[in-house]
LUMLOLO-74150 format. One record per atom (N, C-alpha, C): residue in three letters; atom name; x, y, z. Coordinates in steps of 0.2 Angstrom, whole numbers, plus 5000, padded with zeros to 4 digits. Layout:
REM LUMLOLO-74150
code,site,x,y,z
Ala,CA,X,Y,Z
...
***
This chain:
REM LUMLOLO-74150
code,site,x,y,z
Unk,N,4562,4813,4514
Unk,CA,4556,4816,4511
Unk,C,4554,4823,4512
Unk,N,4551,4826,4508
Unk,CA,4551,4833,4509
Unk,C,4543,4833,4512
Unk,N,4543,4839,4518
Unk,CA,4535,4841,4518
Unk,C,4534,4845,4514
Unk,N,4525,4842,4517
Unk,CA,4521,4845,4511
Unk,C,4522,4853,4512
Unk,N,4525,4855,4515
Unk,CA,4527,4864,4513
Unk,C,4531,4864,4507
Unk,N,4538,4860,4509
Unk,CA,4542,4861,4503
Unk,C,4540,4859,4497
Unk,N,4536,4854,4498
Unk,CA,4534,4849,4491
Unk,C,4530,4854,4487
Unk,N,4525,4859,4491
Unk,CA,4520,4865,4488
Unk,C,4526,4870,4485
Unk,N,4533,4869,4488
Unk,CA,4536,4875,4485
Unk,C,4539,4875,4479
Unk,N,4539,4868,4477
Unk,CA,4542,4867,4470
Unk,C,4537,4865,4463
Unk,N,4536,4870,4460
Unk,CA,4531,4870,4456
Unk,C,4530,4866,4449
Unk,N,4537,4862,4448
Unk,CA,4537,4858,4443
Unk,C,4536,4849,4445
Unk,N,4533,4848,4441
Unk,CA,4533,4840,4444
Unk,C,4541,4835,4439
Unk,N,4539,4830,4437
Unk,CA,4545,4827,4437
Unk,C,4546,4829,4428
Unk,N,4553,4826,4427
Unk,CA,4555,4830,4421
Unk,C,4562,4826,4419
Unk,N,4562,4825,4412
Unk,CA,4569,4820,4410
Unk,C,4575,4825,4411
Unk,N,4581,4822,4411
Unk,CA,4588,4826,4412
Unk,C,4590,4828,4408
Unk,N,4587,4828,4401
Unk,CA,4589,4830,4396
Unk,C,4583,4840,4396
Unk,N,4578,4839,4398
Unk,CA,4573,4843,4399
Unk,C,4578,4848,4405
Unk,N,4579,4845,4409
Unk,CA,4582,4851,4416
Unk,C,4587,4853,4413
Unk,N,4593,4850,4411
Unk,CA,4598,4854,4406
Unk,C,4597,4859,4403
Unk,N,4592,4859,4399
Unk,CA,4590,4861,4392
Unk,C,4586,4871,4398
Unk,N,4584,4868,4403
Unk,CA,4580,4872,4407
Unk,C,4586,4877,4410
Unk,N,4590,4874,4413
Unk,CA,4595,4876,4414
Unk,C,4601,4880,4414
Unk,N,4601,4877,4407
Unk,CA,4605,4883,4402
Unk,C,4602,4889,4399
Unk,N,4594,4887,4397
Unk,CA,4591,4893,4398
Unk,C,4589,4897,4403
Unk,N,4590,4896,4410
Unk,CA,4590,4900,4414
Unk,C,4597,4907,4414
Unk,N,4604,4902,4413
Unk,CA,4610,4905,4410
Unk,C,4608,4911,4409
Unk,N,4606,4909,4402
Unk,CA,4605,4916,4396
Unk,C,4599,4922,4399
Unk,N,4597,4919,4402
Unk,CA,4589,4923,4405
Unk,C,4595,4928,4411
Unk,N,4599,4925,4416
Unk,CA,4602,4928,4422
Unk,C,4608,4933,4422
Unk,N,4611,4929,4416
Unk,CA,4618,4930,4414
Unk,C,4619,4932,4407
Unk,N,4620,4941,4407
Unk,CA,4620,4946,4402
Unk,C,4628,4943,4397
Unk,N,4632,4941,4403
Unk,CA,4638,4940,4399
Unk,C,4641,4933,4395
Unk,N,4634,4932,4395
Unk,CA,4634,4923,4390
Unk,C,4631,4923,4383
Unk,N,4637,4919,4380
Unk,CA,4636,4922,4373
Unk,C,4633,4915,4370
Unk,N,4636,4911,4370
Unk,CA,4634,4904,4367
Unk,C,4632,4897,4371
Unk,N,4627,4891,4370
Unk,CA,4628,4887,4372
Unk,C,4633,4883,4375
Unk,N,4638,4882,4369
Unk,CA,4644,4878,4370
Unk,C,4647,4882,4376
Unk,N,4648,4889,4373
Unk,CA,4651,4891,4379
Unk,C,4649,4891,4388
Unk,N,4643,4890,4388
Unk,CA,4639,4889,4395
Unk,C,4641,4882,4398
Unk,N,4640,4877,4391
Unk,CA,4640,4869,4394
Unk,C,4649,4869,4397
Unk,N,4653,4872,4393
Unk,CA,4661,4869,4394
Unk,C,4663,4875,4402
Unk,N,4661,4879,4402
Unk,CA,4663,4885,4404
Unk,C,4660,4889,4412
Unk,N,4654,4888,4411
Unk,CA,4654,4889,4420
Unk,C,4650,4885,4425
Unk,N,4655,4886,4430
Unk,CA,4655,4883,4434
Unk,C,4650,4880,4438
Unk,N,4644,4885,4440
Unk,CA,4639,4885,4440
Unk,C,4634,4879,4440
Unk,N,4634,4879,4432
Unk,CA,4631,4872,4428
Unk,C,4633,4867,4429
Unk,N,4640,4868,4430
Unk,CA,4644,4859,4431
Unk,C,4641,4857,4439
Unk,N,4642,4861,4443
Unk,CA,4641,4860,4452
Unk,C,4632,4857,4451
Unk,N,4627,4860,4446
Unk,CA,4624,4859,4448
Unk,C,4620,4852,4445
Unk,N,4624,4851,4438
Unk,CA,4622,4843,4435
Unk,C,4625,4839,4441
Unk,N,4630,4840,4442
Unk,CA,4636,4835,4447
Unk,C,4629,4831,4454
Unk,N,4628,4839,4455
Unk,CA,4623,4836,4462
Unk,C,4615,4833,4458
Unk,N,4615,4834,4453
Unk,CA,4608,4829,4452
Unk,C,4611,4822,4452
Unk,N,4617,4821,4450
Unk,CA,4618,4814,4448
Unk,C,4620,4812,4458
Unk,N,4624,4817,4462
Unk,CA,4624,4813,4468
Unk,C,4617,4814,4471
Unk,N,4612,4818,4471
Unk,CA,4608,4817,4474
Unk,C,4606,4812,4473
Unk,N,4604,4810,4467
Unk,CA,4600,4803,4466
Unk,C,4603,4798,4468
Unk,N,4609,4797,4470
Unk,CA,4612,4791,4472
Unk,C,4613,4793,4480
Unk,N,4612,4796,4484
Unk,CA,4610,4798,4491
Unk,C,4604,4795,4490
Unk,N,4597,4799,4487
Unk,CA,4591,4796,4489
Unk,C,4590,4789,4490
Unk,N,4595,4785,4483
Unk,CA,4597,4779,4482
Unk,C,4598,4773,4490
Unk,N,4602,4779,4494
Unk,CA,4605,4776,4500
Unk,C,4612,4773,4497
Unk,N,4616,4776,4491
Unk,CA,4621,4774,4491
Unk,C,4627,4780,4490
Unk,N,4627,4781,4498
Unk,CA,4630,4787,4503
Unk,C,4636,4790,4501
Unk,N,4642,4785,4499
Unk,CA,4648,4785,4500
Unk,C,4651,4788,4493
Unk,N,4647,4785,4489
Unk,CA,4648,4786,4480
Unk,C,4646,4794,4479
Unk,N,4641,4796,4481
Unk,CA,4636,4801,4483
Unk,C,4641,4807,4485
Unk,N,4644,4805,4491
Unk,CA,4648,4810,4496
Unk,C,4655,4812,4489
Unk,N,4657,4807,4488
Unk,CA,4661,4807,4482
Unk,C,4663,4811,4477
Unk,N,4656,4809,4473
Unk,CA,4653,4815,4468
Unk,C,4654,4821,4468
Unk,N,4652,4823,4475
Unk,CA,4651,4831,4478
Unk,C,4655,4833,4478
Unk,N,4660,4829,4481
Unk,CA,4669,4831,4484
Unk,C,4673,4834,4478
Unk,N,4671,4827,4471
Unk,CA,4675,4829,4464
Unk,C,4674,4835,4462
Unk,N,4663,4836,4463
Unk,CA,4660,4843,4461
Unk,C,4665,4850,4464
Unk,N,4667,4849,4469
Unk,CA,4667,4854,4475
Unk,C,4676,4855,4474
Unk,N,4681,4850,4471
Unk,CA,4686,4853,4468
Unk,C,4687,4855,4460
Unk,N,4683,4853,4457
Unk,CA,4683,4856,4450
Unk,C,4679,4861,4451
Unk,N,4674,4864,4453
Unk,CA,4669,4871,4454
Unk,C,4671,4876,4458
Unk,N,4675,4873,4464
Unk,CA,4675,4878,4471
Unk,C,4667,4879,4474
Unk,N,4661,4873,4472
Unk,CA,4655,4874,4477
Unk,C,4655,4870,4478
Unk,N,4651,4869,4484
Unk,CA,4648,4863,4489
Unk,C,4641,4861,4490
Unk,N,4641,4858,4488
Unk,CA,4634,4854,4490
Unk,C,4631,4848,4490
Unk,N,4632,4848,4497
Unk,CA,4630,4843,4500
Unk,C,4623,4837,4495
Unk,N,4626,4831,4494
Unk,CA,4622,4827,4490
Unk,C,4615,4828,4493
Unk,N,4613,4828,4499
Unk,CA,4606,4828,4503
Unk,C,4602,4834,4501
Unk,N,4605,4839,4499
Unk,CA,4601,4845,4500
Unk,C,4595,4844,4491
Unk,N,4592,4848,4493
Unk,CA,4586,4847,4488
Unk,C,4585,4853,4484
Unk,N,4585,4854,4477
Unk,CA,4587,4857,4474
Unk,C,4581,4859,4467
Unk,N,4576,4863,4467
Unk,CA,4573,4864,4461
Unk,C,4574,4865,4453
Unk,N,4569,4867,4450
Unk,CA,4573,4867,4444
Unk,C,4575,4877,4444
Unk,N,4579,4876,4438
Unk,CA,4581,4883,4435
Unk,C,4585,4886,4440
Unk,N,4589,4882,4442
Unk,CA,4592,4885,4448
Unk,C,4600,4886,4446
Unk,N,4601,4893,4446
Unk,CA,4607,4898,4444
Unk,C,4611,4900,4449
Unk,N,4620,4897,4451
Unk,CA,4625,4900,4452
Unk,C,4629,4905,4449
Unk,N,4630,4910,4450
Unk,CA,4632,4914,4444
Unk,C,4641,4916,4449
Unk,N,4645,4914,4446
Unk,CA,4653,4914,4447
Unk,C,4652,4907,4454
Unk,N,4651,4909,4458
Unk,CA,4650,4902,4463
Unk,C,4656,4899,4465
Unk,N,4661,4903,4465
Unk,CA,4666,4899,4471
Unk,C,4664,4902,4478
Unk,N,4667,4898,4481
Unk,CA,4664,4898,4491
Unk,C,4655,4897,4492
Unk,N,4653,4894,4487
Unk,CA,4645,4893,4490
Unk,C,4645,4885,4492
Unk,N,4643,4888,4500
Unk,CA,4643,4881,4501
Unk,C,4632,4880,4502
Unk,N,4631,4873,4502
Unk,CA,4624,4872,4503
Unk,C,4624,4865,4509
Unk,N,4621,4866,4515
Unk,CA,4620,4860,4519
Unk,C,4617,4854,4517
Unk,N,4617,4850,4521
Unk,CA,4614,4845,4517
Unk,C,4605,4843,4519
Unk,N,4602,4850,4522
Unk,CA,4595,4849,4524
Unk,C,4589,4854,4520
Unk,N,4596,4858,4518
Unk,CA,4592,4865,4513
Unk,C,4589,4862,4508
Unk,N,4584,4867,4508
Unk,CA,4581,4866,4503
Unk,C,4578,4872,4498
Unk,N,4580,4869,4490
Unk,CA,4579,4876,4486
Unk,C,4573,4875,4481
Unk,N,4572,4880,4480
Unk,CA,4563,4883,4477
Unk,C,4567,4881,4469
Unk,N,4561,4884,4465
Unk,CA,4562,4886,4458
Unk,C,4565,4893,4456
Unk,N,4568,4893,4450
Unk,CA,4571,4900,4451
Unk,C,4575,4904,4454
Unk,N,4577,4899,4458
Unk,CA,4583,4903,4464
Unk,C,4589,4905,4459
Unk,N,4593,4910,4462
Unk,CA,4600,4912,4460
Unk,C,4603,4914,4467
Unk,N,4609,4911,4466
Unk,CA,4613,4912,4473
Unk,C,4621,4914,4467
Unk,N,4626,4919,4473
Unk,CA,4630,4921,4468
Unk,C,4637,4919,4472
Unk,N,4644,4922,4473
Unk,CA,4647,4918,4475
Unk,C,4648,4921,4482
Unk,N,4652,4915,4486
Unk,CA,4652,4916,4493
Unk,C,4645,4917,4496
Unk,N,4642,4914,4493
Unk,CA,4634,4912,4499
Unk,C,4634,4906,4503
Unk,N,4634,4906,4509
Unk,CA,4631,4899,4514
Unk,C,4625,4899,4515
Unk,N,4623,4892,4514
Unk,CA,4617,4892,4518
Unk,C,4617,4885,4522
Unk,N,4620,4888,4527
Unk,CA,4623,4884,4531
Unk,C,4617,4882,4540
Unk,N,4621,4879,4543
Unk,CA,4617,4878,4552
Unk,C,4620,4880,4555
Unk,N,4615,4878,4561
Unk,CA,4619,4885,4567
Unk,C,4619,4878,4572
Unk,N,4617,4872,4572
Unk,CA,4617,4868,4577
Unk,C,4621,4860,4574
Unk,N,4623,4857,4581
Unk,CA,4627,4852,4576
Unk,C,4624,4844,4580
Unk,N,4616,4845,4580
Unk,CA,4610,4840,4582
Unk,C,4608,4839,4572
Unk,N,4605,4832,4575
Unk,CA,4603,4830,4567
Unk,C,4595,4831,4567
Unk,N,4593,4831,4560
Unk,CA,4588,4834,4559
Unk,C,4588,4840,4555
Unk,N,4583,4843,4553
Unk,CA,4583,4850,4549
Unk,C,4587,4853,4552
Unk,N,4591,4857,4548
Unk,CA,4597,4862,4554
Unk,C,4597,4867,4547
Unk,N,4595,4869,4542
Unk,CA,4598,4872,4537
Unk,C,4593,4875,4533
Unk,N,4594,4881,4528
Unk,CA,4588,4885,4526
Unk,C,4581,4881,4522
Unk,N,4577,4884,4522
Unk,CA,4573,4882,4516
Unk,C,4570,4889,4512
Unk,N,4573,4889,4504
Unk,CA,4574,4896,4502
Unk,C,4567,4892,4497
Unk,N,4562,4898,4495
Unk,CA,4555,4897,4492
Unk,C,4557,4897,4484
Unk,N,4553,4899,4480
Unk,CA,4555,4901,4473
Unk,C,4554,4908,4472
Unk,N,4562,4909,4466
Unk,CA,4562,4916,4464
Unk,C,4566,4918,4468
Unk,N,4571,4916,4473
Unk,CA,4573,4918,4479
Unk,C,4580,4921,4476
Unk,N,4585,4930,4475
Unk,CA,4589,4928,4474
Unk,C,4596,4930,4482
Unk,N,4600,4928,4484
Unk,CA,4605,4930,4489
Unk,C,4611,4932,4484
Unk,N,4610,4938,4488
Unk,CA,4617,4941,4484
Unk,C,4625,4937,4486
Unk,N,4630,4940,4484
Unk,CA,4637,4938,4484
Unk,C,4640,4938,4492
Unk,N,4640,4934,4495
Unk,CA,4644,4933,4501
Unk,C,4640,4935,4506
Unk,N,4634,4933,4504
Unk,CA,4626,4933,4512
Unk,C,4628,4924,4516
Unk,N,4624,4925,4520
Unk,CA,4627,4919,4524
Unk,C,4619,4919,4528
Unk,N,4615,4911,4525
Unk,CA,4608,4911,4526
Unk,C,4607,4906,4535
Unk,N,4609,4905,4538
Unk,CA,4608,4900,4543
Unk,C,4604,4899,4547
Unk,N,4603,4891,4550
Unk,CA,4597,4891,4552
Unk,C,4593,4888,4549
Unk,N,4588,4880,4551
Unk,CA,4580,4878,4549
Unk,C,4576,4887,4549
Unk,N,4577,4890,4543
Unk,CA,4573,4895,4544
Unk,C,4571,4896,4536
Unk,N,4564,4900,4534
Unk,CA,4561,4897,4528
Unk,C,4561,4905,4524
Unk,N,4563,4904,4520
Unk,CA,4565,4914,4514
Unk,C,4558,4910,4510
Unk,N,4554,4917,4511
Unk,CA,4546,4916,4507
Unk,C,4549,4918,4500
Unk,N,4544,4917,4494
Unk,CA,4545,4918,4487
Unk,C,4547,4924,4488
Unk,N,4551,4924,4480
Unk,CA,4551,4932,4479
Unk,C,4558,4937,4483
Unk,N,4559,4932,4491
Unk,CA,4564,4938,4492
Unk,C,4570,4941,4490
Unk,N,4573,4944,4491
Unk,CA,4578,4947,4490
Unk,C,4585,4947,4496
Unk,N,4588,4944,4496
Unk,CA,4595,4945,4502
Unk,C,4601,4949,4499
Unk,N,4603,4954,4500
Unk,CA,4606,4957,4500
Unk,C,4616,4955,4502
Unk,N,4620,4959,4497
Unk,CA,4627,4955,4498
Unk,C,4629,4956,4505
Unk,N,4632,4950,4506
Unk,CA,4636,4950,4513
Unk,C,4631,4951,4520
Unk,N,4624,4951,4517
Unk,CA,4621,4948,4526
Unk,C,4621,4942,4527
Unk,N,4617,4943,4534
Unk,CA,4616,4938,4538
Unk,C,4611,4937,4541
Unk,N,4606,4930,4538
Unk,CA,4601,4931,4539
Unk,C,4599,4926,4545
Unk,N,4597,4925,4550
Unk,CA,4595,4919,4556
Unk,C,4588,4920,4558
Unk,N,4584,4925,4554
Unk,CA,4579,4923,4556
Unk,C,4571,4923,4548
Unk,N,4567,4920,4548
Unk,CA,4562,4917,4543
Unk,C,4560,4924,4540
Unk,N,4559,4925,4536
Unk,CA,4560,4930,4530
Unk,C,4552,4929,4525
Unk,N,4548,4936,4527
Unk,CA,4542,4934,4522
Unk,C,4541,4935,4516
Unk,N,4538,4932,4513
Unk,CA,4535,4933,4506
Unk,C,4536,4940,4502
Unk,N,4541,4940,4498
Unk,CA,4542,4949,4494
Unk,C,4547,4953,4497
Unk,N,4552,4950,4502
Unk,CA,4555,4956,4507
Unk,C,4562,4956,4505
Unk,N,4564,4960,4504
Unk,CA,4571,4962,4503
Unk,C,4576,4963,4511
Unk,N,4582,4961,4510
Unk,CA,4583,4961,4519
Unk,C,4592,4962,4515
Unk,N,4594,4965,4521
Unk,CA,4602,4969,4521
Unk,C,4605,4971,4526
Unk,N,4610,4971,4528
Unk,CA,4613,4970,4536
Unk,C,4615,4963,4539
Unk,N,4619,4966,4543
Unk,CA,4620,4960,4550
Unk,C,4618,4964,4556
Unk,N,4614,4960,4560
Unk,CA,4610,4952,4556
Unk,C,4605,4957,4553
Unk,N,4601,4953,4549
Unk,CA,4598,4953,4540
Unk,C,4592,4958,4544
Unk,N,4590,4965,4540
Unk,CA,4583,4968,4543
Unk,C,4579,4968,4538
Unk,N,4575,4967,4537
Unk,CA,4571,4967,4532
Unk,C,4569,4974,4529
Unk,N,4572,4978,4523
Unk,CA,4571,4986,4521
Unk,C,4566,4988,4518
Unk,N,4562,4982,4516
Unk,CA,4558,4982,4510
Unk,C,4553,4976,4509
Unk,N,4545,4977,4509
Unk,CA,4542,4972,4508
Unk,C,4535,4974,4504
Unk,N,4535,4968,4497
Unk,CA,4530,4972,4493
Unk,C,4523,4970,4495
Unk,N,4519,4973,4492
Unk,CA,4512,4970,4492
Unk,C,4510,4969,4486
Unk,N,4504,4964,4487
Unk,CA,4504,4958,4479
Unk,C,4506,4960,4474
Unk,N,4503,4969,4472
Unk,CA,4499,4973,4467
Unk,C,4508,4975,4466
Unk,N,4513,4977,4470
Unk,CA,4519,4977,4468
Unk,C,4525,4971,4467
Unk,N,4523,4964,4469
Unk,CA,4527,4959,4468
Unk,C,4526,4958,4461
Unk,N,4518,4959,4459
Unk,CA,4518,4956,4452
Unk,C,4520,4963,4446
Unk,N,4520,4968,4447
Unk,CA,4524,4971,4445
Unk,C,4532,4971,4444
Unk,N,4536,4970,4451
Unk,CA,4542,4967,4452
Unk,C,4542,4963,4447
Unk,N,4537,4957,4446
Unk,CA,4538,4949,4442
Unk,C,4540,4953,4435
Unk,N,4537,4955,4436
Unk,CA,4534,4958,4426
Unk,C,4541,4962,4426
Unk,N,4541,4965,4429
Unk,CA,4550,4971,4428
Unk,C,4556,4964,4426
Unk,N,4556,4962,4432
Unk,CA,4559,4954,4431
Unk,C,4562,4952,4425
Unk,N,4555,4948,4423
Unk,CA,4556,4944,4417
Unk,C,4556,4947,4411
Unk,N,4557,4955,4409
Unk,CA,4557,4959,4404
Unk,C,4565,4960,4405
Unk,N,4569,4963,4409
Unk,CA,4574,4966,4409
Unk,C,4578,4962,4416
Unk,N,4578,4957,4415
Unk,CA,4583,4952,4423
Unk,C,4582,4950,4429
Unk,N,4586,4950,4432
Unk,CA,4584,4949,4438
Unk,C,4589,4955,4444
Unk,N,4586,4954,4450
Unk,CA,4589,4959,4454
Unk,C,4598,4959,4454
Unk,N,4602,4961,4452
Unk,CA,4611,4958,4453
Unk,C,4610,4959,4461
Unk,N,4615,4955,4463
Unk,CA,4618,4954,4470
Unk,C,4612,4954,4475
Unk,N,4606,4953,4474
Unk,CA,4600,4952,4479
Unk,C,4599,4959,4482
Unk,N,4600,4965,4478
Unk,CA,4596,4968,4481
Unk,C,4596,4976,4475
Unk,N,4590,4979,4475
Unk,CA,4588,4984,4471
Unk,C,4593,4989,4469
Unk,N,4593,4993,4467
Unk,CA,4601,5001,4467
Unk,C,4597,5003,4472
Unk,N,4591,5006,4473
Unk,CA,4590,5010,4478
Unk,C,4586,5008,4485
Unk,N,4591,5002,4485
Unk,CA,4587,4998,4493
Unk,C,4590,5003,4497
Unk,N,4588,5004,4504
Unk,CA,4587,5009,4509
Unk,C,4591,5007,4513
Unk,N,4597,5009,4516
Unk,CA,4601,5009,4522
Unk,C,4596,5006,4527
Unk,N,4592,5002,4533
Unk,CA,4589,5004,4537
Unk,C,4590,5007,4542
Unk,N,4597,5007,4545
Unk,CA,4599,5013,4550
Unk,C,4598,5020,4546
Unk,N,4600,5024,4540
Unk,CA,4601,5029,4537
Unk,C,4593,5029,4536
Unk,N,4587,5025,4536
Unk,CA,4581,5026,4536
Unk,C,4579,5028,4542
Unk,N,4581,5025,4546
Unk,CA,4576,5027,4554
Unk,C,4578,5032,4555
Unk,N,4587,5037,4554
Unk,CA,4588,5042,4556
Unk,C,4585,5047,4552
Unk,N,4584,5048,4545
Unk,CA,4580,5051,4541
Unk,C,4574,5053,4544
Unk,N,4571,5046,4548
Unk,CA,4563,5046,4551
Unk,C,4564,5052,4555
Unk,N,4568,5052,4559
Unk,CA,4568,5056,4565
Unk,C,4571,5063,4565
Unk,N,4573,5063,4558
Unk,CA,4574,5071,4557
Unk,C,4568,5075,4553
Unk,N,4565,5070,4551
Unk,CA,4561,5071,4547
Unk,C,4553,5073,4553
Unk,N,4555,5070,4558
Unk,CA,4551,5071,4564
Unk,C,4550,5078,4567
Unk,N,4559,5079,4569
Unk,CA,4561,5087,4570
Unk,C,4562,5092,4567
Unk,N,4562,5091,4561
Unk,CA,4559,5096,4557
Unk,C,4552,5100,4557
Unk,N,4546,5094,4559
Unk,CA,4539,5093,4558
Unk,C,4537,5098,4567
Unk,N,4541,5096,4570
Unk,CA,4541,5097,4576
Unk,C,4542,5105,4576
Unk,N,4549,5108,4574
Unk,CA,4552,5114,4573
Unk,C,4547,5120,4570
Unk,N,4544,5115,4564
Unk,CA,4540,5119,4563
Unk,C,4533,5123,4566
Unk,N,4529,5115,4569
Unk,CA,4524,5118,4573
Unk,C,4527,5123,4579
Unk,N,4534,5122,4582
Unk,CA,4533,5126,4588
Unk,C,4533,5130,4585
Unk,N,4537,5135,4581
Unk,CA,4538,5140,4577
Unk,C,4529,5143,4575
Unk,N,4524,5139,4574
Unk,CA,4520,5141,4572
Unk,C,4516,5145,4577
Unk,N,4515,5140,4585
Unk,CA,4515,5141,4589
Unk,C,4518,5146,4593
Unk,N,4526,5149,4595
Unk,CA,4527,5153,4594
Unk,C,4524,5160,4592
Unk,N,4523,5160,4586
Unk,CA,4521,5166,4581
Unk,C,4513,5166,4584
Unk,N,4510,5164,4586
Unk,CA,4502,5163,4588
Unk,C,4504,5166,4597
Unk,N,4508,5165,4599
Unk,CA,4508,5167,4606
Unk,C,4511,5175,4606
Unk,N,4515,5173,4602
Unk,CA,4516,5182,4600
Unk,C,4512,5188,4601
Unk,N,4505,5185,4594
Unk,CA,4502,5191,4593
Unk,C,4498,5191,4597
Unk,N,4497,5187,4602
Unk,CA,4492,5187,4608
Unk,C,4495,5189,4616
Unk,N,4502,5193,4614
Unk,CA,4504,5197,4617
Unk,C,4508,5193,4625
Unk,N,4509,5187,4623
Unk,CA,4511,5180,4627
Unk,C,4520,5181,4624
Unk,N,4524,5184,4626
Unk,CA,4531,5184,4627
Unk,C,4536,5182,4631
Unk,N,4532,5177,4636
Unk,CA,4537,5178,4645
Unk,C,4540,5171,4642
Unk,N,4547,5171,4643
Unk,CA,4549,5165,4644
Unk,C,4552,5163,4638
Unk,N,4554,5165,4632
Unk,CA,4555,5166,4627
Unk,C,4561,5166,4625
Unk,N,4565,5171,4632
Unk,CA,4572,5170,4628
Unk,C,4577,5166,4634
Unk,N,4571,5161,4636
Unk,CA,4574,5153,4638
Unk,C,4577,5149,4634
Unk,N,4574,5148,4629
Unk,CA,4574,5145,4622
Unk,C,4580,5146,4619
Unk,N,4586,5144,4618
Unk,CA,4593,5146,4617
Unk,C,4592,5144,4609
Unk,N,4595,5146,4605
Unk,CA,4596,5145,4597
Unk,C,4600,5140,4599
Unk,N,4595,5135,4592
Unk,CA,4601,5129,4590
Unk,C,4609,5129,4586
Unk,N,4613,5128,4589
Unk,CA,4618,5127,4584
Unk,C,4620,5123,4578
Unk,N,4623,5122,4573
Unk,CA,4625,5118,4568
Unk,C,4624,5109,4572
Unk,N,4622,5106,4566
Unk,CA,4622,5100,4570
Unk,C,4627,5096,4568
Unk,N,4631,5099,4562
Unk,CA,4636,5095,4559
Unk,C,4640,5091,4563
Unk,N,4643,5089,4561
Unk,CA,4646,5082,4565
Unk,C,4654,5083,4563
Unk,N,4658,5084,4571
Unk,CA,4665,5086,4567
Unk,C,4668,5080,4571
Unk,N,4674,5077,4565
Unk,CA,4677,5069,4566
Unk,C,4681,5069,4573
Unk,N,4682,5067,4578
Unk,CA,4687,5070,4584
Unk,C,4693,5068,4584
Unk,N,4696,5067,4575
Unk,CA,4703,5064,4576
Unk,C,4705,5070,4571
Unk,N,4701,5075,4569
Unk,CA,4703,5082,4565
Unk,C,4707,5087,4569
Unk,N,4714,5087,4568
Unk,CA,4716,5092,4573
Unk,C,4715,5100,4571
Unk,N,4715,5104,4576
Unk,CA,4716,5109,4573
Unk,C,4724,5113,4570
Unk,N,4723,5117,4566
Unk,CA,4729,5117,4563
Unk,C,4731,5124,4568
Unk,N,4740,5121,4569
Unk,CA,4744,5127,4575
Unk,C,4744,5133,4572
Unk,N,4745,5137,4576
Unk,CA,4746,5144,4574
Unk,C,4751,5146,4571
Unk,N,4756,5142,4573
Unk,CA,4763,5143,4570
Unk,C,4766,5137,4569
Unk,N,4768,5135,4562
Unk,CA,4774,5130,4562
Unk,C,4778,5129,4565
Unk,N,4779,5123,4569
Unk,CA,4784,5119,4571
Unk,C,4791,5120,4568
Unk,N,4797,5122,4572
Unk,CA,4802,5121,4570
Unk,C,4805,5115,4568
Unk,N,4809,5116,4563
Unk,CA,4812,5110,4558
Unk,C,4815,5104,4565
Unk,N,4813,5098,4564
Unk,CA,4815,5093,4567
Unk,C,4812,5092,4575
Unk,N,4804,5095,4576
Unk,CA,4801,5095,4581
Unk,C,4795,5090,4580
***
């Protein structure tokens, strides 16, 4: 049974198979610029098949008819190339888009809206029973080859960037990128409902993260130059104020800085003379 956390995180109540379908497909069209026709979505990706496949095993797990269940998944997981484990709980409007290598545990849990892309786990880091596997909110999407591990909980809205790695709970509105995962970006309300609205006009984030998400290392070190710069200048100002108050002593302790550029230490210098032939 789900707690009352995850139960609050899924915002539809119950719904015929013909309705989720129907929901489903049009999520397709909504995620997926390169879909052209119905027919073509129902015969043709993968995605939609992996995840009808698991509504009919999950309902036969909830059933407690384990074995059948396990089955299903198995045949899903060689026609698809995804996995997903019959146990894991899964919301509605929920988009794989290409989705070979996505595996999903059997204790995750997914929100409304999610999109996950190919090679994403969302996998456990412990091999004790019980929760061991994410619980991703609504709207959530993870880019192509992030890996989410861990009972740990992704707030609405986020955003996971390709190929990290996430092990620790991720708040509400926050973009994250890296191993392991840093958070780059986090909005406030006044900007997530904005996000929503850019969103639902013009798509969704590709590969779970923005064009202009931030390095976080390449940000802190920006910080820091941007510090000595700030710095440079007050002493200079400094400086110039000691100057005309006739304060000069000590001044030409202060050595000029040199270039800061960075030279690669495997750049040789070029000889002064060529090498003779076969040396």
């Amino acid at each position: 049974m789900l707690s009352a956390e995850e139960a609050a995180s899924f915002r539809g109540g119950k719904v015929s198979m013909f309705q989720r379908l129907r929901e489903d497909i049009a999520c397709v069209f909504e995620r997926d610029p390169a879909a052209r026709t119905a027919f073509e979505v129902i015969t043709t990706y993968p995605g939609l098949h992996a995840v009808m496949l698991h509504r009919l095993a999950h309902a036969l797990w909830a059933r407690g008819v384990k074995w059948p269940a396990r089955l299903v998944s198995h045949v899903a997981r060689l026609l698809t190339g995804i996995e997903i484990h019959p146990g894991a709980r899964i919301g509605r409007r929920f988009f794989i888009d290409h989705g070979m290598g996505v595996v999903i545990g059997e204790t995750a849990v997914i929100g409304d809206d999610c999109t996950l892309y190919h090679g994403v786990t969302l996998g456990g880091t412990s091999w004790e029973k019980g929760k061991r596997h994410p619980t991703l909110g609504c709207d959530v999407v993870v880019g192509a080859g992030a890996k989410v591990l861990g009972p740990i909980e992704i707030g609405d809205g986020s955003r996971i960037g390709s190929n990290s790695v996430v092990v620790k709970s991720i708040p509400t509105g926050a973009t994250v990128v890296g191993v392991p995962g840093r958070v780059v970006e986090r909005h406030s309300d006044q900007k997530q409902e904005q996000r929503s609205a850019t969103a639902k006009r013009i798509g969704f984030d590709a590969y779970g993260a923005t064009r202009d998400a931030p390095d976080p290392v390449a940000h802190a070190i920006n910080c820091m130059l941007d510090h000595i710069h700030l710095m440079d200048q007050r002493l200079e100002a400094m400086s110039k104020a000691l100057e005309q108050n006739g304060i000069t002593e000590h001044f030409d302790l202060l050595p000029g800085l040199e270039s800061c550029e960075i030279v690669s230490v495997g750049a040789a210098e070029e000889p002064d003379e060529a090498p003779p032939n076969g040396t």
